[in-house]
C-alpha positions as CSV (number, residue, x, y, z in Angstrom):
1,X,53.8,-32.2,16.5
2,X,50.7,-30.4,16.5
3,X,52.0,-27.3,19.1
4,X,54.8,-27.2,16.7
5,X,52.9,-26.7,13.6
6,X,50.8,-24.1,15.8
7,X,53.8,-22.4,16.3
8,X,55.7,-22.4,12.7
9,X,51.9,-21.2,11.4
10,X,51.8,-18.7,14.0
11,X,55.8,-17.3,13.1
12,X,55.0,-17.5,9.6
13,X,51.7,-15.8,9.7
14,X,52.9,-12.8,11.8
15,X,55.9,-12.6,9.4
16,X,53.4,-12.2,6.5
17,X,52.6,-8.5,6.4
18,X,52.1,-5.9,4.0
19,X,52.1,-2.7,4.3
20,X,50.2,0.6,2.3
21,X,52.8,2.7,1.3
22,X,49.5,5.5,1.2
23,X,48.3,4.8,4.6
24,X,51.0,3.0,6.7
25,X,48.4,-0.1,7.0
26,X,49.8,-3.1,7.6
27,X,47.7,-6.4,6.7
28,X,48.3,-10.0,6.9
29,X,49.9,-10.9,3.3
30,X,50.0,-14.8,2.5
31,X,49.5,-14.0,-1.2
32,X,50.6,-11.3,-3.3
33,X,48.6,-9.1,-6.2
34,X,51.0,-10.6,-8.2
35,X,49.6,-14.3,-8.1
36,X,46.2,-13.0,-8.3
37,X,45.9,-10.9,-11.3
38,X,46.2,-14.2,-13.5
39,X,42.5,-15.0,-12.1
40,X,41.8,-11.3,-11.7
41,X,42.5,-10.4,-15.7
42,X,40.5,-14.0,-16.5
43,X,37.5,-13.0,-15.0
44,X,37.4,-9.4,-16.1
45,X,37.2,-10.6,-19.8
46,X,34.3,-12.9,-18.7
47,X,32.6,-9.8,-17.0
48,X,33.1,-7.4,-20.0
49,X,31.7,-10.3,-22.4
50,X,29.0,-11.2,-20.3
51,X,27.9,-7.1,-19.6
52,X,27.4,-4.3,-22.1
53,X,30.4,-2.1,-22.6
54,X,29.7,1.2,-23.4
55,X,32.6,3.5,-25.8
56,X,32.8,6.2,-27.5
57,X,30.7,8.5,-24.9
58,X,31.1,11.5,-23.4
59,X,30.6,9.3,-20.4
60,X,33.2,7.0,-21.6
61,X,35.6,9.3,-22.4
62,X,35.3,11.0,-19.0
63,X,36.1,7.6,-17.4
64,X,38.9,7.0,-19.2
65,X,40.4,10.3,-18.7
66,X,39.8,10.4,-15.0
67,X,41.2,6.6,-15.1
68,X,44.5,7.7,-16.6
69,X,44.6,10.7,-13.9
70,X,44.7,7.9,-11.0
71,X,47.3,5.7,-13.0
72,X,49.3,9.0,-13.6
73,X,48.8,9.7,-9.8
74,X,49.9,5.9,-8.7
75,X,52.5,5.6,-10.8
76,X,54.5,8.8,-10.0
77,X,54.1,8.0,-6.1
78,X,54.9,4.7,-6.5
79,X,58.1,5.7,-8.5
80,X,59.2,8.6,-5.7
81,X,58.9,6.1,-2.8
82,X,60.8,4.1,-5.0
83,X,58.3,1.1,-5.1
84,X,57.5,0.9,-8.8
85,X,58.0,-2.7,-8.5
86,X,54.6,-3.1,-6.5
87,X,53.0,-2.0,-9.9
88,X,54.7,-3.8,-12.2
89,X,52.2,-6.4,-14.0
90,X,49.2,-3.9,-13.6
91,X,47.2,-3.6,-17.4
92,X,45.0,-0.9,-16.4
93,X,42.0,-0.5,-18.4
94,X,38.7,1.4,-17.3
95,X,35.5,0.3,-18.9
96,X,31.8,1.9,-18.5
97,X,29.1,-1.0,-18.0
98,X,25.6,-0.4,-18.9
99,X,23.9,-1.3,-15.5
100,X,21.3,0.0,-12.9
101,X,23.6,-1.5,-10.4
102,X,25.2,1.7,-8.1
103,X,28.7,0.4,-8.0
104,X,32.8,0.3,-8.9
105,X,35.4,-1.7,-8.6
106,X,39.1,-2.4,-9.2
107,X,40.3,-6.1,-9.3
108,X,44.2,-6.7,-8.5
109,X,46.3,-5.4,-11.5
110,X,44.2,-2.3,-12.1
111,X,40.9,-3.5,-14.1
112,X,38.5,-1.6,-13.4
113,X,34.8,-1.3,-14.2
114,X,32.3,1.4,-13.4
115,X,28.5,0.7,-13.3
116,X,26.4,3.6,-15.0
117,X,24.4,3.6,-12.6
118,X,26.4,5.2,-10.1
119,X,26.8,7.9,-12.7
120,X,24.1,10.1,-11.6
121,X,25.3,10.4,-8.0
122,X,29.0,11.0,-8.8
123,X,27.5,14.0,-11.2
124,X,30.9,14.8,-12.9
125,X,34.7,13.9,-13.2
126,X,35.2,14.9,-9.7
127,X,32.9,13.0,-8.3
128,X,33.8,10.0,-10.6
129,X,37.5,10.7,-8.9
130,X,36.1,10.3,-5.8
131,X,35.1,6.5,-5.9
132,X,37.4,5.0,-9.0
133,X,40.2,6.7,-6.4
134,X,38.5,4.4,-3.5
135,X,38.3,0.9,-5.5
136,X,42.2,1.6,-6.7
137,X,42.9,2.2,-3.3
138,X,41.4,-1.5,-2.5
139,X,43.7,-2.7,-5.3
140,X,47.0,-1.0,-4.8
141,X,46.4,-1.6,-0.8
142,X,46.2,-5.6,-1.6
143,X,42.9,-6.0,0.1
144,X,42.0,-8.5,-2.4
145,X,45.0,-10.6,-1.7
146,X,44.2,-9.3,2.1
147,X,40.7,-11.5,1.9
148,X,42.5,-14.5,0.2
149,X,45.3,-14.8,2.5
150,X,42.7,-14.7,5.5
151,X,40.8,-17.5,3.7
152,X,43.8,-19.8,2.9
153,X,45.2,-19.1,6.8
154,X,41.9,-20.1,8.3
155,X,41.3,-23.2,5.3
156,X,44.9,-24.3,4.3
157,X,47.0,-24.3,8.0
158,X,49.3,-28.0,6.4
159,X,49.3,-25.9,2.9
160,X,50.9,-23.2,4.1
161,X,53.2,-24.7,6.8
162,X,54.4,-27.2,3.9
163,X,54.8,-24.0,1.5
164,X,52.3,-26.1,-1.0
165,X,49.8,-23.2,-2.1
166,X,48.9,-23.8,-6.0
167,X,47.2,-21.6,-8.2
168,X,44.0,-23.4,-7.9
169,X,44.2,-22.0,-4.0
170,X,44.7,-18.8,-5.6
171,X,41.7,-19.1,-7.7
172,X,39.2,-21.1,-5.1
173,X,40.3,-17.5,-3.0
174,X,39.8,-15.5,-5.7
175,X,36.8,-16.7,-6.9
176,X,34.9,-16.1,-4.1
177,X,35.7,-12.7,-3.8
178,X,34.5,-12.1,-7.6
179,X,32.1,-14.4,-8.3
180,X,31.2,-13.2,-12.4
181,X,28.2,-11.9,-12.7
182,X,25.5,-9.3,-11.4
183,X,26.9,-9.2,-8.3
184,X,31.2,-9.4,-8.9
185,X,32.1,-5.9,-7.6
186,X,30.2,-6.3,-4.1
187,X,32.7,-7.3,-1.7
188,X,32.4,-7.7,1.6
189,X,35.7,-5.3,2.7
190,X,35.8,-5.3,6.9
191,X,35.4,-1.5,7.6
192,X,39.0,-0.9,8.7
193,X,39.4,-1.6,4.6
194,X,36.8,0.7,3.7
195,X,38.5,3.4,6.0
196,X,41.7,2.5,4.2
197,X,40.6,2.9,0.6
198,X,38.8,6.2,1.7
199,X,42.2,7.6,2.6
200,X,44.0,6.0,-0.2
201,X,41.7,7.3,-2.9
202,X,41.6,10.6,-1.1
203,X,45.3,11.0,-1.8
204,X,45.3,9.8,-5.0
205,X,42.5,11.8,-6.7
206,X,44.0,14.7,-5.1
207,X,46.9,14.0,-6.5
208,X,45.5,13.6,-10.2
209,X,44.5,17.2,-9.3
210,X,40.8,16.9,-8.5
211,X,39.6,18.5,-5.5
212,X,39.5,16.0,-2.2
213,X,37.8,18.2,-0.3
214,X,34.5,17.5,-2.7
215,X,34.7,13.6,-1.2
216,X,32.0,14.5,1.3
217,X,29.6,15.9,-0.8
218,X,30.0,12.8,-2.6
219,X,29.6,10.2,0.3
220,X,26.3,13.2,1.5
221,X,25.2,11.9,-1.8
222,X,26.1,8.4,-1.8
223,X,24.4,8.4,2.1
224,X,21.2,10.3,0.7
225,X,20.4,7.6,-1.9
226,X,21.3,4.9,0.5
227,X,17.4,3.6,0.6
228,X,17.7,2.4,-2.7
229,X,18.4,-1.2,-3.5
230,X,21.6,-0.3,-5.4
231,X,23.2,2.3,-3.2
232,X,22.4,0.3,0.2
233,X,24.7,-2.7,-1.2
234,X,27.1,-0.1,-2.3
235,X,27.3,1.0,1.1
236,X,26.9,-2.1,3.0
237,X,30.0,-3.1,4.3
238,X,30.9,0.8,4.2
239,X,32.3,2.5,7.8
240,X,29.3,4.3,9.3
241,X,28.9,8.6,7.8
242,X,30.1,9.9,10.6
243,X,33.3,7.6,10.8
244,X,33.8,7.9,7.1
245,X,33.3,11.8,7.3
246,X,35.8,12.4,10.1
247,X,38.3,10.5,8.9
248,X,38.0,12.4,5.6
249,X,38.3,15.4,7.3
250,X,41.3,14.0,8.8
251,X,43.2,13.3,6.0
252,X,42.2,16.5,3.9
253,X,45.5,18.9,5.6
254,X,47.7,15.9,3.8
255,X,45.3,15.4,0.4
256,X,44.9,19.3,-0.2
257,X,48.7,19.6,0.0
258,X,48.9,16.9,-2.9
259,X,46.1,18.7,-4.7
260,X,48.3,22.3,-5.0
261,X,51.1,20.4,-5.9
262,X,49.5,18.3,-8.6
263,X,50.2,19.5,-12.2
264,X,46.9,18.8,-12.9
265,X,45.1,21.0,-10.8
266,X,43.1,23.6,-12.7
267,X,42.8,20.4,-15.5
């Protein structure tokens, strides 16, 4: 009984993949965006209550912009692959958070929060582009969902043989991904992850017409102040420079193209 419960897992588990329509990454996909961003909006409101939200900034008004840029970007590529449906739920909303901390992030369903920070090292809307591009990238790739359905495959084997996954699974997951609190946007993404959002983001900001090829003057940047408390944690579970720079320069031939055919270029 045992082998065959090994095996019906093992079926199941290979059947369950998800792919990045940006990249061409596949990942193991248990749980969808979809059943997290129940959790995901939940603990964003705790987050914004429990931090200080900062409006009505130049600052502010900069994230916002370059927010709707990505959404714009997302969307539209979404729509011409004809995978619109992968977005629908998303409630974007892009919110400035007074905090040392050197950090971004994007929970499933597209909230986002930036730290200020990081501010200082992204030094203006490009840069900014650069890393809310990167967290989106972790959101509209899944790896959030990515993370959970690892957890439930190594924790729940019966659950998800028997198809009995409840939305307290989905929250236990979820909850240890974003813990609320100082430390909610530091997630421990494996470096192929990392590597994925780099490329994703890359596309996507060039897309919203900012120039990709200014993503490795950010990362020189984000490397530089890497001895600081904040940027080290930032960077912690990030790909090594020189694997995050060559894969960059990799992907620029394709981001460039979407940057001279983005209507926003010039913007």
């Amino acid at each position: 009984m045992k082998k065959i419960i090994l095996t019906v897992t093992t079926a199941l588990v290979l059947a369950a993949c998800a792919t990045n329509p940006v990249t061409g990454r596949k990942s193991l996909s248990l749980v969808s965006n979809a059943e997290l961003m129940p959790t995901a909006f939940t603990q964003y409101s705790k987050v914004l209550k429990e931090g200080k939200v900062i409006t009505g900034t130049t600052d502010a008004k900069m994230i916002q912009t370059v927010g709707d840029r990505l959404k714009y970007a997302a969307d539209k590529y979404y729509a011409e692959k004809g995978l619109s449906a992968q977005l629908q739920g998303y409630q974007w909303q892009f919110t400035l958070l007074q905090s040392n901390e050197v950090n971004a992030w994007c929970m499933p369903g597209g909230k986002v929060a930036v730290y200020s920070g990081i501010l200082p090292i992204t030094k203006d809307a490009t840069g900014l582009a650069v890393v809310l591009g990167h967290e989106i990238g972790h959101a509209l790739a899944g790896h959030s969902a990515e993370q959970a359905s690892q957890q439930m495959a190594a924790q729940g084997i019966g659950q998800i043989v028997g198809g009995s996954l409840s939305n307290s699974n989905y929250a236990a997951a979820f909850e240890k991904l974003y813990p609320v609190g100082a430390q909610v946007g530091l997630l421990n993404y494996s470096r192929k992850m990392e590597l994925d959002a780099d490329v994703t983001g890359l596309y996507l900001m060039a897309m919203a017409g900012y120039d990709p090829s200014q993503a490795i003057p950010f990362w020189e940047r984000m490397s530089a102040k890497g001895g600081s408390a904040g940027a080290a944690e930032f960077l912690s579970t990030h790909p090594s420079d020189a694997t995050r720079i060559s894969t960059i320069k990799q992907a620029l031939p394709t981001a460039i193209a979407y940057y001279n055919a983005s209507p926003y270029k010039g913007k």
